[in-house]
C-alpha positions as CSV (number, residue, x, y, z in Angstrom):
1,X,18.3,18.1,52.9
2,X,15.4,15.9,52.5
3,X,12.8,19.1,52.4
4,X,15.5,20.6,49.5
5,X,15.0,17.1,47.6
6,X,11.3,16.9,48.0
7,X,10.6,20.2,47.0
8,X,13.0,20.5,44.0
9,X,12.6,17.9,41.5
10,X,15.2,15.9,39.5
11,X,16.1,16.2,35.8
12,X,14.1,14.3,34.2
13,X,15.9,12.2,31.3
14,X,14.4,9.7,29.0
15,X,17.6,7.8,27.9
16,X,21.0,7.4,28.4
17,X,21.8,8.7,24.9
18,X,20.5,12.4,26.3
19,X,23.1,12.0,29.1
20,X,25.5,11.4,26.4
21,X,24.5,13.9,24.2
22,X,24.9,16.9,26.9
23,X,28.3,15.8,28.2
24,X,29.5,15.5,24.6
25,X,28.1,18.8,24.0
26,X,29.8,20.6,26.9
27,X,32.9,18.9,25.7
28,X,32.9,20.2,22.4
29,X,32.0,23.9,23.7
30,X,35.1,23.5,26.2
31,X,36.7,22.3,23.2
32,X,36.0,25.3,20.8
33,X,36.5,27.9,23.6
34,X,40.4,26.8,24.2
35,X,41.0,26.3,20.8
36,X,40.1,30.3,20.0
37,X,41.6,31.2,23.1
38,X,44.8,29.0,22.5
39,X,45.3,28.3,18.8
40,X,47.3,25.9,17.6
41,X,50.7,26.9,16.6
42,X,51.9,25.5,12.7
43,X,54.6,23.4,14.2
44,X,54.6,20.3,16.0
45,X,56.2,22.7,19.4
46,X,54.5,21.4,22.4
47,X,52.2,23.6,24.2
48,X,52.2,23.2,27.8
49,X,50.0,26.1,28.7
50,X,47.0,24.6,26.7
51,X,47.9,20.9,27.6
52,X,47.2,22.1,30.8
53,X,44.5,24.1,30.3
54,X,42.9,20.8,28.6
55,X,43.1,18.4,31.2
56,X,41.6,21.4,34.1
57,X,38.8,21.8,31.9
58,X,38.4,18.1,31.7
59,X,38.6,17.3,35.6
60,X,35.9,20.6,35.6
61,X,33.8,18.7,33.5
62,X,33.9,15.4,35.1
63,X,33.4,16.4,38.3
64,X,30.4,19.0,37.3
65,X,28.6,15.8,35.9
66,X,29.6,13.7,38.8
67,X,27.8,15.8,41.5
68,X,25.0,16.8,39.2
69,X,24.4,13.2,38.8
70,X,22.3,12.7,42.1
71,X,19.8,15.3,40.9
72,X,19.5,13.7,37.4
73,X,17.2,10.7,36.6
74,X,16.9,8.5,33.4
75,X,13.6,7.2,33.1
76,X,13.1,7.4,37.2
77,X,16.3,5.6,37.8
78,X,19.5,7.0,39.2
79,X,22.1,7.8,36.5
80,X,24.2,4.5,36.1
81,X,28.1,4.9,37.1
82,X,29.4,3.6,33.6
83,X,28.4,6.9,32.5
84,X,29.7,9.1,34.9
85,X,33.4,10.6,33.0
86,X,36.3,9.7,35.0
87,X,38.4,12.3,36.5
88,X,42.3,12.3,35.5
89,X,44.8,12.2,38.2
90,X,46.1,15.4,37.7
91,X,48.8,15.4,40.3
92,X,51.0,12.1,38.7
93,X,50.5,13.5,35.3
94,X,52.5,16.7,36.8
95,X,55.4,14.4,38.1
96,X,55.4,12.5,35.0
97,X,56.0,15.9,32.6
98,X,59.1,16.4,34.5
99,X,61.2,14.2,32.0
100,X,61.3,15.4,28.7
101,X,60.9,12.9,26.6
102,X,57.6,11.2,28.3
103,X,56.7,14.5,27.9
104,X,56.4,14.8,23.7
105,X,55.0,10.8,24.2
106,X,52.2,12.1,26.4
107,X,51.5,14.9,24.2
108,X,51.4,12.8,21.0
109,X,49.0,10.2,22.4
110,X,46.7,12.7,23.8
111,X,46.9,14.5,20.8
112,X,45.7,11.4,19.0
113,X,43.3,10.4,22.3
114,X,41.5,14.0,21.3
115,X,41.6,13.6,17.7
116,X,40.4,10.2,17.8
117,X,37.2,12.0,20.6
118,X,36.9,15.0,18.4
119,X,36.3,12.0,15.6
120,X,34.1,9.9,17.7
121,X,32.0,13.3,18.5
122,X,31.7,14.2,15.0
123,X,30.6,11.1,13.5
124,X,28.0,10.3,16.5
125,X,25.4,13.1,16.9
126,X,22.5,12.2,18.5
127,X,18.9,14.0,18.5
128,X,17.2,15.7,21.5
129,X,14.2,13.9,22.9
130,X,11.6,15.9,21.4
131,X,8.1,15.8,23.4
132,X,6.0,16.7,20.1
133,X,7.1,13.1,18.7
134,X,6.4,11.2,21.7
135,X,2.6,12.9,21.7
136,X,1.8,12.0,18.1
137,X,2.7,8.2,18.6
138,X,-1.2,7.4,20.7
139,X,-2.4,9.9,17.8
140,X,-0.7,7.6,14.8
141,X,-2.2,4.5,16.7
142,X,-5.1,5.6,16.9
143,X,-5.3,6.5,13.2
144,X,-3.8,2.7,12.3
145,X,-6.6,0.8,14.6
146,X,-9.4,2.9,12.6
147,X,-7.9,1.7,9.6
148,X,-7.9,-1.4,10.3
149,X,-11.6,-1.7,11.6
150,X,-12.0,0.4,7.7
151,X,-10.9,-2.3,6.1
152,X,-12.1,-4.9,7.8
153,X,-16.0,-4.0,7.3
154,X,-14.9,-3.2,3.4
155,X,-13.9,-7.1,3.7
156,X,-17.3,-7.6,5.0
157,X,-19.1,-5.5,2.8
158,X,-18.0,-5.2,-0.5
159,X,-17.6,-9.4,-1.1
160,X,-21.3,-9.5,-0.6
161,X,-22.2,-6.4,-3.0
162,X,-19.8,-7.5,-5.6
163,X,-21.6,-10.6,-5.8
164,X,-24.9,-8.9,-5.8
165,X,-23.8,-7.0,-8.8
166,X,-23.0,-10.0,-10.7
167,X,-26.2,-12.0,-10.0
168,X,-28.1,-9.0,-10.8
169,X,-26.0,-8.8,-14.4
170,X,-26.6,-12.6,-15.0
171,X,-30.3,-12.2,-14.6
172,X,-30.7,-9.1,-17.0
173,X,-28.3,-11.6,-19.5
174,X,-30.8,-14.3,-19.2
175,X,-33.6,-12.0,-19.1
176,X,-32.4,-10.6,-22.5
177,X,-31.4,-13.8,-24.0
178,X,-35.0,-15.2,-23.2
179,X,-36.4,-12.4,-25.0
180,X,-34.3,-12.7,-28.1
181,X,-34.9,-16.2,-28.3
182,X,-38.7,-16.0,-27.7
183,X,-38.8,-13.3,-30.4
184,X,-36.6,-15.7,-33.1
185,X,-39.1,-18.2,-32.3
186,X,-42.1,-15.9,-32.8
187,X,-40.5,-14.9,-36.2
188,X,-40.0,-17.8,-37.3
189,X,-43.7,-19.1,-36.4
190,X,-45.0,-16.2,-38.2
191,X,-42.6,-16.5,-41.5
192,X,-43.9,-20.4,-41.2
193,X,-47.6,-19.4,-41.6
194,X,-47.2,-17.0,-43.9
195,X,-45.8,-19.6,-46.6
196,X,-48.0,-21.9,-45.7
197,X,-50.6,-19.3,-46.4
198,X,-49.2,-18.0,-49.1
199,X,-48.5,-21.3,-50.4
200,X,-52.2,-22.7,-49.9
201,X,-53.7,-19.8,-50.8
202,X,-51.6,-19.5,-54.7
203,X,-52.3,-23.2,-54.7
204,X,-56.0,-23.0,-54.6
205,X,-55.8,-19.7,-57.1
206,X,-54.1,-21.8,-59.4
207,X,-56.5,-24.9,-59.5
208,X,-59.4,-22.4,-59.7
209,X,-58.2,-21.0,-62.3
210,X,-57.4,-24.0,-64.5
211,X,-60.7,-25.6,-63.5
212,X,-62.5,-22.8,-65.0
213,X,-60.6,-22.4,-68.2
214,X,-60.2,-25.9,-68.9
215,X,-63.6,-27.1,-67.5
216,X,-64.4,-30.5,-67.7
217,X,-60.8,-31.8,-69.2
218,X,-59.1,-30.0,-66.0
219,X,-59.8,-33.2,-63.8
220,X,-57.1,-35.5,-65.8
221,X,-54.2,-36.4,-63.9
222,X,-51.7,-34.2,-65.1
223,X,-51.0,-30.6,-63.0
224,X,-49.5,-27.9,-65.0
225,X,-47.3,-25.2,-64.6
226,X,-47.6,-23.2,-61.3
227,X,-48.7,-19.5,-62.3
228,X,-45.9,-17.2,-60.4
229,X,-43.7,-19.7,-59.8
230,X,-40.3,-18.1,-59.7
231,X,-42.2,-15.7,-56.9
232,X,-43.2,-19.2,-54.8
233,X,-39.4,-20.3,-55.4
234,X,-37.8,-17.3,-54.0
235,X,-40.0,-17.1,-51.2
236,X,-39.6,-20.7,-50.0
237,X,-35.6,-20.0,-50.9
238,X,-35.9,-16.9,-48.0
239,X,-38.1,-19.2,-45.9
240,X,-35.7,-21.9,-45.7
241,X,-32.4,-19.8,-45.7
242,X,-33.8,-18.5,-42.4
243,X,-34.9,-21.6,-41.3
244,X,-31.2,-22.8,-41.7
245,X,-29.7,-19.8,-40.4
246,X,-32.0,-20.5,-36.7
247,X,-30.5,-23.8,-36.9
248,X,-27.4,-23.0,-36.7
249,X,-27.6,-19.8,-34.4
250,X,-30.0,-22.0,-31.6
251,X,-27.8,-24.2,-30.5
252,X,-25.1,-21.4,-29.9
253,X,-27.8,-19.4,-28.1
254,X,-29.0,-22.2,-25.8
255,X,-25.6,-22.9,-24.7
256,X,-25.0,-19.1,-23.4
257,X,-28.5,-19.1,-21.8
258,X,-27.9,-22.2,-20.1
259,X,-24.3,-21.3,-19.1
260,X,-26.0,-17.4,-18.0
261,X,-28.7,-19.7,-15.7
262,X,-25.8,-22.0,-14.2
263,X,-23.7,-19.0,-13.4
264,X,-26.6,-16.9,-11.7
265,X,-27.9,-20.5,-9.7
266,X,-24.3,-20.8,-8.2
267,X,-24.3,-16.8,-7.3
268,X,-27.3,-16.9,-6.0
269,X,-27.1,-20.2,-3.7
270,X,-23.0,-18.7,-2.6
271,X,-24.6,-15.5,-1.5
């Protein structure tokens, strides 16, 4: 007996559910075989020949599972005996039918005992243990814990390059506002000379002009009229109409620059 149990190996089970699962199984193939064999008849007439028949099978059944219990295992422990199916005392149940109205009593409640199974079977169904499932769990955990270790150095990583980006933006901004600033200031230099040229340069026309018609009598006091004038006017109107249009664009400029060169310090220092 012991060479028998260690050369053949038990059934190997991995819940209690399976155990379920095949004795509800064999019931309900038991179950469809005496129902084709033994229809039901359209009145409510006892039939003693399939009662009969029913509990047999069920005894058969019980005791199949009963001594193939020993050679089962559940997770590499012996199949518990609140799960073993109880056997029906065959022999009282005979004595009992004797009397006829115990009889249609019996009947009815194991009518409605096997409805109320039949019920039970059909609502609770439950799935095979399937190997393929159980192979792909180390595969999915595998899969989550790279994941993980993915976004973790994206945590790392992309914080740091973000804020790269964004210094390196706020330096081409100052960059560019430094140049447009330098370049408003250049204009404006320039624009200043030139009327101060211009302006010099007419003036001095002018005098020589009048000293040499005029001669002598061009020393008096009095200065006449400008020659060109309204040319002189319009270009000291452009001349200040810029000048008061770089007032009031400087200050807005300065502010953005110096908000640009506080942003890109604080950057630069968090990185």
């Amino acid at each position: 007996m012991d060479a028998a149990a260690s050369a053949h190996r038990k059934v190997e089970l991995q819940s209690p559910e399976d155990f379920t699962y095949l004795l509800n199984n064999v019931r309900r193939a038991a179950a469809e075989s005496i129902g084709a064999a033994f229809p039901l008849a359209d009145d409510d007439a006892e039939d003693a020949l399939r009662a009969r028949i029913e509990e047999l099978v069920d005894d058969y059944i019980a005791r199949t599972f009963t001594l193939a219990a020993p050679n089962l295992s559940i997770n590499g422990l012996p199949v518990p005996e609140s799960l073993l199916p109880k056997e029906k005392n065959s022999n009282s149940k005979t004595k009992e039918k004797g009397k006829k109205g115990s009889k249609k009593n019996k009947k009815k409640g194991s009518t409605a005992a096997t409805a109320a199974e039949d019920e039970e079977d059909e609502n609770v169904v439950y799935e095979p243990f399937d190997a393929r499932l159980r192979d792909r769990i180390p595969d999915l955990l595998r899969e989550e814990e790279e994941l993980l270790r993915e976004i973790a150095a994206l945590k790392r990583r992309v914080p740091a390059q973000a804020a790269a980006r964004v210094g390196d933006a706020l330096k081409a901004g100052v960059a560019a506002d430094e140049a447009a600033l330098a370049a408003a200031k250049e204009r404006v230099g320039d624009v200043d000379r030139d009327l101060r040229q211009k302006g010099r340069k007419r003036m001095l026309d002018n005098l020589d002009g009048r000293g040499a018609d005029e001669g002598p009598a061009a020393a008096g006091p009095a200065i006449g009229v400008l020659l060109r004038n309204d040319e002189v006017a319009d270009s000291f109107g452009t001349a200040v109409e810029g000048l008061a249009r770089l007032k009031r664009d400087m200050p807005a400029t300065v502010a953005r620059m110096e908000r640009a060169r506080a942003a890109g310090s604080y950057v630069i220092a968090g990185r």
